[in-house]
C-alpha positions as CSV (number, residue, x, y, z in Angstrom):
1,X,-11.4,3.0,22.3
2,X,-14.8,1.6,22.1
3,X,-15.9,-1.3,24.3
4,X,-17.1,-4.8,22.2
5,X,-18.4,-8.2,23.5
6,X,-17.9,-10.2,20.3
7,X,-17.0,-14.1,19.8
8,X,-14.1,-12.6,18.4
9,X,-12.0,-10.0,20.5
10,X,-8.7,-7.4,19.8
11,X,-6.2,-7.0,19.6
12,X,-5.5,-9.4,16.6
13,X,-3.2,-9.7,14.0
14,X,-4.7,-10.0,10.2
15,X,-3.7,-12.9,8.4
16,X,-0.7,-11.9,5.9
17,X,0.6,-13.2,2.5
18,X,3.6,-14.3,1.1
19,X,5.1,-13.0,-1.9
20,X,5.4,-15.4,-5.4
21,X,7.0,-13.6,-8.8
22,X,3.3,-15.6,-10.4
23,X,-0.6,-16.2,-9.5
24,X,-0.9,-19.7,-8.2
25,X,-2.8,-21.4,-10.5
26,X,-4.1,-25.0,-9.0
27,X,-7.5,-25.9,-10.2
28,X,-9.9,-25.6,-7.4
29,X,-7.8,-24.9,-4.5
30,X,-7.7,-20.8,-5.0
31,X,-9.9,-17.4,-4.7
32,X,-8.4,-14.7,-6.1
33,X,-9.0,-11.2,-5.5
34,X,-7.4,-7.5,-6.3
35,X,-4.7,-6.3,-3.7
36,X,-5.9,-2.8,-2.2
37,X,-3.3,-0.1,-1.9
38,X,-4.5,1.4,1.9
39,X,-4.5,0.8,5.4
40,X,-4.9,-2.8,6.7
41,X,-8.1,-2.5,9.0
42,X,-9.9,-5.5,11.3
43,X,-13.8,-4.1,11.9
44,X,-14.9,-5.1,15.2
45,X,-18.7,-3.9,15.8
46,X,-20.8,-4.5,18.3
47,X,-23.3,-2.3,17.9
48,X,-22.9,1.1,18.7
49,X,-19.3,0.0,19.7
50,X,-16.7,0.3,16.7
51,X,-13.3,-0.4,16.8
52,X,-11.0,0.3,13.7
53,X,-7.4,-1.6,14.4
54,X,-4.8,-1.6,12.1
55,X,-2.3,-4.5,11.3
56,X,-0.1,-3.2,14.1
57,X,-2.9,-2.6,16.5
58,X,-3.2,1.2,16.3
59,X,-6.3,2.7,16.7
60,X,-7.5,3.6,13.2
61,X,-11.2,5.1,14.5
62,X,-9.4,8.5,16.0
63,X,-8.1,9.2,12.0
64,X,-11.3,7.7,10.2
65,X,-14.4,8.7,12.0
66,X,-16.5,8.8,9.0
67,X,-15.6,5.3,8.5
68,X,-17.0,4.5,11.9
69,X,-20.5,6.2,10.8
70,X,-20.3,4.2,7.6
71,X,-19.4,1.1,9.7
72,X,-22.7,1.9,11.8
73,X,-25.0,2.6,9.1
74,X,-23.8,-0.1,6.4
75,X,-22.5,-3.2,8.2
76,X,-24.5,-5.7,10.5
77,X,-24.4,-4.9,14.2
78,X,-22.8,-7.4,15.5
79,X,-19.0,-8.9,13.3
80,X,-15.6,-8.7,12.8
81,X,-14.6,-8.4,9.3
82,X,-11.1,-8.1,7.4
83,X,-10.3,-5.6,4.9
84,X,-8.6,-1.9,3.5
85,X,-9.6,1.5,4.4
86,X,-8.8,3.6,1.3
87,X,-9.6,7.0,0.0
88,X,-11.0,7.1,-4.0
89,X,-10.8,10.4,-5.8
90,X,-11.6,11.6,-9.2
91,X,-8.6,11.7,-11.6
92,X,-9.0,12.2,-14.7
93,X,-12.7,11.1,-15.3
94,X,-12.2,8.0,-13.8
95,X,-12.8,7.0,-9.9
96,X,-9.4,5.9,-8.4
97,X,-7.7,5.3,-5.3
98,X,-5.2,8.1,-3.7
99,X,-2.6,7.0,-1.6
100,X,-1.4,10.6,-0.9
101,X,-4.6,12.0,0.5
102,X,-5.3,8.4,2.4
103,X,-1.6,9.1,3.8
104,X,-2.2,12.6,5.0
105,X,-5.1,11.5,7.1
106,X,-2.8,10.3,9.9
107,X,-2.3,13.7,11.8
108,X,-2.3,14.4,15.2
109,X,-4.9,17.2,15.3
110,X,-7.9,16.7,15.9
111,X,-9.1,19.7,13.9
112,X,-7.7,18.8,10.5
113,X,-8.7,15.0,11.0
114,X,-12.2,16.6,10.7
115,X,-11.8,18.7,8.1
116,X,-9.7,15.6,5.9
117,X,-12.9,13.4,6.9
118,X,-15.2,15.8,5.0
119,X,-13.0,16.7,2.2
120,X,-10.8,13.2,1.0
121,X,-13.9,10.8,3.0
122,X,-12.3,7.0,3.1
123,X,-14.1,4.3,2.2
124,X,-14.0,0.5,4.1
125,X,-13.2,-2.3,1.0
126,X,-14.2,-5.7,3.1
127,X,-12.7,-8.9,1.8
128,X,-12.7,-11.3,4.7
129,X,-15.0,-12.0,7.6
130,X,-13.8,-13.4,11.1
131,X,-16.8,-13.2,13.0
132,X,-21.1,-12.9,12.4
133,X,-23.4,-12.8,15.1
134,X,-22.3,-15.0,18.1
135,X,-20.4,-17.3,15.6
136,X,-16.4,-16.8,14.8
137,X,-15.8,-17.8,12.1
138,X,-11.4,-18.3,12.4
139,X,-12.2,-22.0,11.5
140,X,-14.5,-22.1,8.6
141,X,-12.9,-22.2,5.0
142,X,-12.7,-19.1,3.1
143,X,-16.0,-19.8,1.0
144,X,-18.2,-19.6,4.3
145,X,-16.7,-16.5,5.2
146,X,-16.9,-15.2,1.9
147,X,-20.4,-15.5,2.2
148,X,-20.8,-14.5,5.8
149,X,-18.8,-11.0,4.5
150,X,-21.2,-10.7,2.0
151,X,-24.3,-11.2,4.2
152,X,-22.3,-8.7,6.8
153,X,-22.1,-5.5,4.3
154,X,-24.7,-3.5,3.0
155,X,-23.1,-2.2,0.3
156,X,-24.7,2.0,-0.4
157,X,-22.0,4.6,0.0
158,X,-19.2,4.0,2.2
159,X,-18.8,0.6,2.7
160,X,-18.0,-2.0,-0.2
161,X,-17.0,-6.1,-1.1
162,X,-14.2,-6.8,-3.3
163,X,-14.6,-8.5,-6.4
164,X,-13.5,-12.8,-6.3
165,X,-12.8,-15.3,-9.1
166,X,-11.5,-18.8,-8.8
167,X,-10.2,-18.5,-12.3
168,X,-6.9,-17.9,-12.2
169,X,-6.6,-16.6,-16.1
170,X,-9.2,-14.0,-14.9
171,X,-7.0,-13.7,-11.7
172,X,-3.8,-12.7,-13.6
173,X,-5.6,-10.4,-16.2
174,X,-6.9,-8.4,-12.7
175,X,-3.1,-8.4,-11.9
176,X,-2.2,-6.3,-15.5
177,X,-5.5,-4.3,-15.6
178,X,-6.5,-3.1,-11.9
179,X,-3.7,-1.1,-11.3
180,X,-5.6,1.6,-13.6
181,X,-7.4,1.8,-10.4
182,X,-4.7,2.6,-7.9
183,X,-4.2,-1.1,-7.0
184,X,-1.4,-3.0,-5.8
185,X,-1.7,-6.4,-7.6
186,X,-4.2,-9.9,-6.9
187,X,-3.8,-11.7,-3.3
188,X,-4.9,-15.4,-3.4
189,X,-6.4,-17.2,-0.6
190,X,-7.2,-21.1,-0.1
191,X,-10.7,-21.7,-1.0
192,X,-10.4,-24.5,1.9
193,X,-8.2,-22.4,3.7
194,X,-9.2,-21.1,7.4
195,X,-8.8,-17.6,9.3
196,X,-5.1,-17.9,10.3
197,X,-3.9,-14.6,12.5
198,X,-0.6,-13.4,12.0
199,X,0.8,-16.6,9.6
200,X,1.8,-16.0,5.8
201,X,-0.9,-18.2,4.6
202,X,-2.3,-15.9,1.7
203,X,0.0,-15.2,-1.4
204,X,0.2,-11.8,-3.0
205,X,1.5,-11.0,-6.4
206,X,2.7,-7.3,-6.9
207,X,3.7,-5.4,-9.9
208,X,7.1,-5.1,-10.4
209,X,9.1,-3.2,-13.4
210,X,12.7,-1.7,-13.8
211,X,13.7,2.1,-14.6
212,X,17.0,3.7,-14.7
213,X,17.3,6.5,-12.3
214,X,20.2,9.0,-11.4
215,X,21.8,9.0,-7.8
216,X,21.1,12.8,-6.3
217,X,22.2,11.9,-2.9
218,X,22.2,9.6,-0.3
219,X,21.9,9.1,3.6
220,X,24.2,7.6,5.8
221,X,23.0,4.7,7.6
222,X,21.8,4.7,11.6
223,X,25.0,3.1,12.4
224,X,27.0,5.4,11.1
225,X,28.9,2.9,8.8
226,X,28.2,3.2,4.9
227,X,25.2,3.9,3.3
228,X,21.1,3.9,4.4
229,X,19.7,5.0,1.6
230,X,20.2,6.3,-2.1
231,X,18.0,9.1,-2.8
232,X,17.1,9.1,-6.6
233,X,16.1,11.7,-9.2
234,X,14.4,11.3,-13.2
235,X,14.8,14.0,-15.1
236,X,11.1,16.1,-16.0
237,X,10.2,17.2,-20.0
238,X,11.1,20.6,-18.5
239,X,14.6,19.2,-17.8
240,X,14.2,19.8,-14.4
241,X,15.8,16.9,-12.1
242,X,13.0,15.4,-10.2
243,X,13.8,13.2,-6.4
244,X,11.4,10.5,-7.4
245,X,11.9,8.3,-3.8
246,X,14.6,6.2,-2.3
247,X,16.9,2.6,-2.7
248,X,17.7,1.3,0.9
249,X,17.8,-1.9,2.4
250,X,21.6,-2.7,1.7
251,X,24.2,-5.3,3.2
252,X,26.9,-4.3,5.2
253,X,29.1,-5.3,2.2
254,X,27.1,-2.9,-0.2
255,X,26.6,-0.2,2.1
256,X,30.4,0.6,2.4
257,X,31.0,-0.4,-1.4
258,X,28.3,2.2,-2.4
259,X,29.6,4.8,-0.2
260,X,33.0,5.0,-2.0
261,X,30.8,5.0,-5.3
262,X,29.2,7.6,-4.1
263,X,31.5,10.0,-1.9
264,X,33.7,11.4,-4.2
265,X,30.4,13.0,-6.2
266,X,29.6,14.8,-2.6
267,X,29.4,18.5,-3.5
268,X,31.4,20.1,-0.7
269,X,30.0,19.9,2.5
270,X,26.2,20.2,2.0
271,X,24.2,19.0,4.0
272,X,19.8,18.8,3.0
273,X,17.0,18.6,5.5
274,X,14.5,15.9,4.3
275,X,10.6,15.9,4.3
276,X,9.7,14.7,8.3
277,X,8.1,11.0,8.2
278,X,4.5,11.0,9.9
279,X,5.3,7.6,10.6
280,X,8.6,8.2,12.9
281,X,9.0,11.8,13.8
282,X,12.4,10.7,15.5
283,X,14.2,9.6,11.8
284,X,16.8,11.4,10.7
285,X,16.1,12.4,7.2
286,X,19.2,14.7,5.9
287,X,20.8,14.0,2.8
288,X,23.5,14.6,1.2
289,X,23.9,15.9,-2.7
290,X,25.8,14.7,-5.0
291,X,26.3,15.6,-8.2
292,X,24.0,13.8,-10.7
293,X,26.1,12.1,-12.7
294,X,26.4,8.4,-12.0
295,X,23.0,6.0,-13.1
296,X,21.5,3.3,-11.4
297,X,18.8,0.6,-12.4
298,X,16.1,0.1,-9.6
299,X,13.7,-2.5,-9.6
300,X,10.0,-1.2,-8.5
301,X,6.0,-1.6,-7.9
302,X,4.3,1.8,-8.9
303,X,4.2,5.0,-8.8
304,X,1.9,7.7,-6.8
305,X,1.3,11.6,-8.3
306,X,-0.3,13.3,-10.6
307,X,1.8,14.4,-13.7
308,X,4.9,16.0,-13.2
309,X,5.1,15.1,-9.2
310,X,5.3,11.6,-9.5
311,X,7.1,9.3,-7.3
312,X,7.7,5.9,-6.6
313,X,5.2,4.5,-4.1
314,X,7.8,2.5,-1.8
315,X,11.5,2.3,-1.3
316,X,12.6,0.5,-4.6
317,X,15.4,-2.3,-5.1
318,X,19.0,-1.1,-6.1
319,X,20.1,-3.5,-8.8
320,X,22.9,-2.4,-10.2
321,X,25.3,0.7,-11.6
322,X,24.5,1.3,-15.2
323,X,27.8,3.0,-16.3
324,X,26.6,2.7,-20.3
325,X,23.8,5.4,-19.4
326,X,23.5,8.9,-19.9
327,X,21.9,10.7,-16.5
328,X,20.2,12.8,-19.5
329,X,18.6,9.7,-20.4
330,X,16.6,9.2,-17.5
331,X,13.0,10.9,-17.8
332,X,9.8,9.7,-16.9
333,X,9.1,8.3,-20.6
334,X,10.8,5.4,-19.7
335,X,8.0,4.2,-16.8
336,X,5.2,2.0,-17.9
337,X,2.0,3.7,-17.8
338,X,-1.0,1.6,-16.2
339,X,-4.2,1.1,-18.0
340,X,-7.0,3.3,-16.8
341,X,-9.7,1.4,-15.0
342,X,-11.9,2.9,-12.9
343,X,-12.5,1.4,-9.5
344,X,-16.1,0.6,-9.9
345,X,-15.1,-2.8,-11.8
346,X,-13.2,-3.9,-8.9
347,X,-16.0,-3.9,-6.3
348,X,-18.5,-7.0,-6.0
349,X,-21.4,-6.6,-7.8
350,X,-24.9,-8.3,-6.8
């Protein structure tokens, strides 16, 4: 890792949000801005000297070197600023963000990190600045580092400012309309508000929507009691049944009470290798089938796929058995379909 002299030094942890069902909405006390869908990433630059640190302190640089080169050539030489590294794509006509070729890009050789860099580039989305100069700025209010951020970018190919508003009417039509663009929903910070690493002092407001799903399978949980997961399938307009993601996240209670929903649907004694996680090769990711004949409602965010590979983006809530549904009835019709903005109108313009 790159060596830096700044007024502001790593490791740090980002400032994080809270989550509210609603945009706040007090007159002159909030800035409000679209929620990026990528990886958390604090810009240290001093220089030549770039470091790339995620929110957990990982070393981002190694996966993203062509952000590093943008960092050089498109941001002042001497900051620390806040924001997303993300990876836009053309879909459909329309420039959006796509969280399946940003995910790939964490991969342990070297060689296909190079090749992913030239193919599915990633772009740096800055929406906060820490540090400018010889000055940190941890204890200004969010309007002076707004400004500093803005000063700190040159914004050309690589490197970009997210859009702002203190209107929070324009803050909660961003919330319904942006997700065209592969967004995640509208974080709000204090106007007054300084840099606080590591507290919840931001709010963010997600999208959030039901859909009835059928149960396909389910693992058991670490401790071997009940459980872990629910693995979950819609049905495709080819009436092929589709695993669309995972429920998890139970109570003891509820992991035992699930399992005697669930185990008498086991068929035999199968036993189904999941896909490995890049993010914990040591997880145990077999399932076990069941047959597909029991619905559930899950509560969600968004979805992530092109048409007819289409999943759900994170684990989803389990709300509750729906015994009045059909599994038959559960197709992709049923999910809400985003507006299609392209991602241009959520970057600053000058």
């Amino acid at each position: 890792m790159n060596v830096v002299d700044l007024p502001v030094m790593p490791p740090l942890e980002p400032m994080l949000a809270k989550a509210q069902s609603a945009v706040p909405t007090d007159p002159g006390t909030w800035s409000y801005e679209p929620k990026w869908d990528g990886f958390r990433s604090l810009v240290f630059r001093d220089g030549d000297s770039v470091v790339l640190l995620s929110r957990s302190g990982k070393d981002l640089g190694r996966y993203f070197p062509e952000v590093v080169d943008a960092v050089r050539a498109e941001i002042t030489p001497r900051c620390v600023l806040d924001g997303e590294i993300v990876v836009p794509r053309d879909i459909a006509g329309l420039t959006r963000l796509d969280w399946e070729s940003l995910s790939q890009r964490i991969h342990p050789a070297e060689s296909r990190i190079t090749k992913l860099s030239k193919e599915t580039p990633a772009h740096f989305i800055g929406f906060d600045a820490l540090a400018l100069g010889d000055r940190s700025l941890m204890n200004e209010s969010f309007r002076v580092r707004r400004e500093a951020l803005i000063d700190a970018v040159d914004e050309r190919d690589w490197c970009h400012v997210t859009r702002t508003t203190e209107d929070a009417g324009l803050g909660s039509q961003w919330l319904r309309e942006f997700e065209g663009a592969g967004l995640d929903g509208v974080i709000a910070k204090r106007l007054e508000g300084p840099y606080l690493p590591g507290k919840r002092e931001m709010v963010k407001v997600k999208h959030h929507r039901d859909a009835d799903c059928v149960a396909i399978g389910y693992r058991v949980h670490k401790s071997g009691e009940g459980i872990g997961s629910i693995l979950l399938g819609l049905y495709r307009g080819d009436g092929d049944l589709q695993m669309v993601g995972g429920a998890a996240s139970f109570t003891a209670k509820a992991r035992l009470s699930l399992l005697a929903d669930l185990e008498p649907l086991r068929i035999g004694d199968d036993v189904r290798d999941g896909e490995p996680s890049r993010w914990n090769s040591a997880a145990d990711k077999r399932w076990i089938p069941v047959r597909p004949e029991k619905v559930c409602e899950v509560a969600y965010d968004q979805m992530e796929g092109n048409t007819g590979e289409r999943r759900f983006r994170h684990a989803v809530k389990f709300v509750r058995w729906r015994p009045d549904r059909e599994p038959s009835s559960c197709t992709f019709d049923q999910l809400d379909v985003p507006m299609n903005y392209d991602l241009r109108d959520v970057l600053e313009t000058r």
